[in-house]
Steps between C-alpha positions, in 0.01 A plus 500: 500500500396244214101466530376127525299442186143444526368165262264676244139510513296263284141622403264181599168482337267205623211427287255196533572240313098442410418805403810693435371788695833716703443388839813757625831652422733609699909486540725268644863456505638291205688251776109455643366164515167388365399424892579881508235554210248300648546683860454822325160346312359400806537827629368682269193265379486298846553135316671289719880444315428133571236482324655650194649350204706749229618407191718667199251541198377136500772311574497258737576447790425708709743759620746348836437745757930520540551621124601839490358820289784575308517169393125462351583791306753337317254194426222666466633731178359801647757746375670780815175777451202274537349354836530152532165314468405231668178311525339414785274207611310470835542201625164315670541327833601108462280264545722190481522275780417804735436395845844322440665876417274652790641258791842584322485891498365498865769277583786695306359790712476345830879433418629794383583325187571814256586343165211204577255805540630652162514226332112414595369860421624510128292179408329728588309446828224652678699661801136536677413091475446384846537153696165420632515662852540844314934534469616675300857450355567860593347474872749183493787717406400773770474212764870408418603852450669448170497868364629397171199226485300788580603735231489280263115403598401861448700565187262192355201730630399268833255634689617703820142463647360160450448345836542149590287288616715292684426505888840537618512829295215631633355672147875674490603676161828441406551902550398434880733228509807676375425820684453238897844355409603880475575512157250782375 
């Protein structure tokens, strides 16, 4: 029986790209994405992967979340035996036209509108900003019961516990919410 071949691992090494400093290492498969990267980042240093920018040395721009490991490698000149570096930048929260990206991202929510919600987090956006009655884009998202919404929300770090103020919901959290629809 032929044995299916497993991609090799790639050594990742993330270091900030202020002060240089190794922020974490740790293996990934060279057919891993840089999404992948940022998941495993976020785990292990608890910053959000949308709020995360990573770059190759200094070039710019930033790193697609689709490209793939094994191909950075190649650009990056790394050689097979050393970790790929990247550098990473926190991102702050936008302060554009925000109310404007607020009323979107609670309405992307309400709808169950997955790539609308994605697309709104990596500018990035404050997955805790509320309308002014206290909802929350994830309590919107638990309302409609759009899991994916959901998991999304809490990848970008919302808040389980933050209560709105809104009448209808009674002070609900969007935990209570989830788990009365019978989802918890």
């Amino acid at each position: 029986l032929a044995m299916a071949a497993h991609p090799p691992a790639t050594p990742v090494k993330v270091v900030s790209a202020f002060s240089g400093n190794a922020i974490c290492t740790f293996c990934l498969a060279s057919t891993a994405s840089v999404q992948e990267i940022k998941r495993c980042v976020q785990s292990i240093s608890g910053i959000s992967r949308f709020r995360q920018s990573l770059f190759l040395h200094d070039m710019v721009p930033a790193l697609n979340d689709r490209a793939v490991i094994g191909d950075l490698r190649v650009a990056a000149l790394d050689g097979e035996h050393r970790p790929l570096t990247v550098k990473l930048v926190q991102l702050e929260f936008s302060h554009g036209d925000y109310d404007n990206v607020v009323r979107q991202l609670l309405q992307a929510a309400s709808d169950g509108s997955i790539d609308d919600v994605e697309r709104l987090l990596k500018l990035p956006t404050n997955p805790d900003q509320a309308d002014r009655r206290g909802t929350t884009p994830l309590i919107n998202a638990c309302r409609g019961r759009h899991l994916e919404v959901v998991q999304l929300l809490y990848e970008a770090r919302a808040d389980l516990d933050k209560a709105s103020r809104k009448a209808a919901h009674g002070g609900a959290t969007p935990l209570y919410l989830a788990a009365l629809a019978g989802h918890v």
